[in-house]
N, C-alpha and C positions, 0 to 999 in steps of 0.2 A: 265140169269143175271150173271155176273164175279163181286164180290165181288172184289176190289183192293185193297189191304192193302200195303201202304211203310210200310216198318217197321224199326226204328233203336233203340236202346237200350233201348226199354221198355217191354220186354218179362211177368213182371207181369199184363200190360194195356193191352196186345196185348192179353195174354188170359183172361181178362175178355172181351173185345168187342169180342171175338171169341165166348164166351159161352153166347153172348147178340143174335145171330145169334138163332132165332127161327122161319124160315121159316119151314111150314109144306109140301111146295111142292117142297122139296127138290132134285128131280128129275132135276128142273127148275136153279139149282145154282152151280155154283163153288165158292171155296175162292181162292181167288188167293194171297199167301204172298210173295213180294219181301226183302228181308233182306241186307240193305247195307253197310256191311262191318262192323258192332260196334264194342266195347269192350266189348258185351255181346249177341253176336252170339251164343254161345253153349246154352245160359240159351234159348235164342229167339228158338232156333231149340227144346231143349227139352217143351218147353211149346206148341208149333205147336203139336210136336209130344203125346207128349200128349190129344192134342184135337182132333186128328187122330183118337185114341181109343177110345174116350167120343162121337165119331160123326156120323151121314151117309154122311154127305155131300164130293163132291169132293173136293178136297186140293193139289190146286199146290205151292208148297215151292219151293222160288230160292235164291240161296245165289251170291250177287252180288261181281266181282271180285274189286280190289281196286285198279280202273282206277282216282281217284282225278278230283274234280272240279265238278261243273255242281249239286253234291247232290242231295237235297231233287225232283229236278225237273226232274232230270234226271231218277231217280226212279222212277216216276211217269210213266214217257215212257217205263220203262222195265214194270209195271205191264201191260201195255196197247198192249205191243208186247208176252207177258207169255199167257193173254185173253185168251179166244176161243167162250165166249158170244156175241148174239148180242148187248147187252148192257153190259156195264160196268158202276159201281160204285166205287168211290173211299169214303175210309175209314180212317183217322188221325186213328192212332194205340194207342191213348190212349181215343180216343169215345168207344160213346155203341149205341146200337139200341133202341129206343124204343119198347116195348116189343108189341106184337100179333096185329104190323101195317103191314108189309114186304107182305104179303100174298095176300091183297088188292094191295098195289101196285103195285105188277106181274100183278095184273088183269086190273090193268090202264095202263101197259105199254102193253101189249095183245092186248087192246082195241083201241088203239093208236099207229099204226104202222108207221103213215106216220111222228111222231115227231124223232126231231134230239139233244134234250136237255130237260132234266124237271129240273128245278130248284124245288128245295125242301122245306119245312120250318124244321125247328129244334127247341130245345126248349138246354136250360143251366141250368146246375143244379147247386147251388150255393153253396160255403163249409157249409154255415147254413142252407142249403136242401132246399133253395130257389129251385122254377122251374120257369122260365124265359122262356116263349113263343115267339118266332121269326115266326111270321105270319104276310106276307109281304100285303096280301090280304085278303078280306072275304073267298074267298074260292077259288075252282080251277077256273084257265083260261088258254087261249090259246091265242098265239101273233103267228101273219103269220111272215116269214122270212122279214130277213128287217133291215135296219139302226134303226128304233126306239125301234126293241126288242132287238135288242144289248145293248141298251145304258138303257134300262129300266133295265134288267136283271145283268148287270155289277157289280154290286155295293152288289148287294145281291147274287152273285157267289163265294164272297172271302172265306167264312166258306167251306174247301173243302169234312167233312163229309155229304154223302148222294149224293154227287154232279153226275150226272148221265146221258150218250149219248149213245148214238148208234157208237158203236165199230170201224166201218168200217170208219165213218167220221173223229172221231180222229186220226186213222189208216194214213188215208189221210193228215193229218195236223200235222204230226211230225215232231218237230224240237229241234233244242238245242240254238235257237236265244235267247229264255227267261231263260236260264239256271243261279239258282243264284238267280233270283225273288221271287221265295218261290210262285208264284201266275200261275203256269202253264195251271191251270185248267179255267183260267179267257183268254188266249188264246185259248184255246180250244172252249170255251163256244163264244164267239165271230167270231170265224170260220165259226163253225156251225148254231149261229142264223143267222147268214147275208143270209143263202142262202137255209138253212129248217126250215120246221113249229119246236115251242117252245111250254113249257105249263110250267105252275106252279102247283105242288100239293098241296092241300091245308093244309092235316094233316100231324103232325110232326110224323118222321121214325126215327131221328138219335137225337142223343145228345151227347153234348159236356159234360164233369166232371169237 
């Protein structure tokens, strides 16, 4: 699994969701951080680096050149071309993980080779420490490729922490058509349901702050 982080000028979010990263089969993960272009690129680099020394996991850091236009989406695509997992996850750089889920997950996507998308549930934490559950379903399911798991799936794709394919597919479907939308990942995710197996997991891995 490739961990995708955009990153732009939140270097204090970026490492706490780094130090929310508590998979134990660390063998199985890269983080992958893209950095594009901020006003607080040294502080983004020294907090990376510093999770460098705090960590085992692998740690690809890219600092993107300042080509103009296309932003948030266009980031998206450099973490998805930095990769080298079969799966990629993307990450909003001011989320966190829910704590000691990640580990099972590995073992449903193991388990599940033939899917090309798992939509995820999340949960929100609120400034009064509300916890706000986004459980779209009783539990896991699976939808065949198809116009109707496109269109079920859609709507519950926008939250782009946790959001999660198979490498090779988006690989295949890179484009700069949607650049600007801020919703990349809702192209992506409509690519690949149309023509490979989906599922939904049913416990929440990621949270929004």
């Amino acid at each position: 699994l490739s961990i995708c982080i955009p990153s732009y000028n939140r270097p204090e979010e970026l490492y706490r969701l780094l130090k929310s990263i508590d998979i134990k089969a660390n063998d199985k993960v890269e983080i992958v951080i893209c950095e594009d272009y901020a006003p607080r690129r040294e502080e983004v680099r020294q907090q990376v680096n510093k999770f460098k020394l705090e960590s085992n996991y692998k740690i690809c850091y890219h600092e993107n050149e300042k080509l103009g236009g296309g932003g948030y989406d266009r980031n998206l695509r450099q973490c998805i071309r930095q990769a080298s997992g079969k799966w990629i996850m993307f990450m909003g750089d001011d989320d966190m993980f829910v704590s000691d889920t990640m580990d099972d997950y590995l073992l449903f996507l193991e388990k599940h080779p033939q899917l090309g998308y798992v939509l995820r549930s999340y949960q929100a934490i609120h400034m009064d420490g509300q916890v706000e559950q986004f459980k779209y379903y009783e539990d896991t399911r699976f939808f065949e490729p198809g116009f109707q798991a496109y269109v079920e799936l859609f709507r519950k794709s926008v939250f782009v922490s946790g959001f999660a394919c198979q490498r090779k597919y988006a690989v295949e479907s890179l484009t700069d058509r949607f650049d600007g939308s801020l919703l990349y990942q809702l192209y992506i995710m409509a690519e690949i349901c149309m023509v490979h197996p989906s599922a939904y997991y049913g416990i929440p891995i990621t949270q929004s702050i």
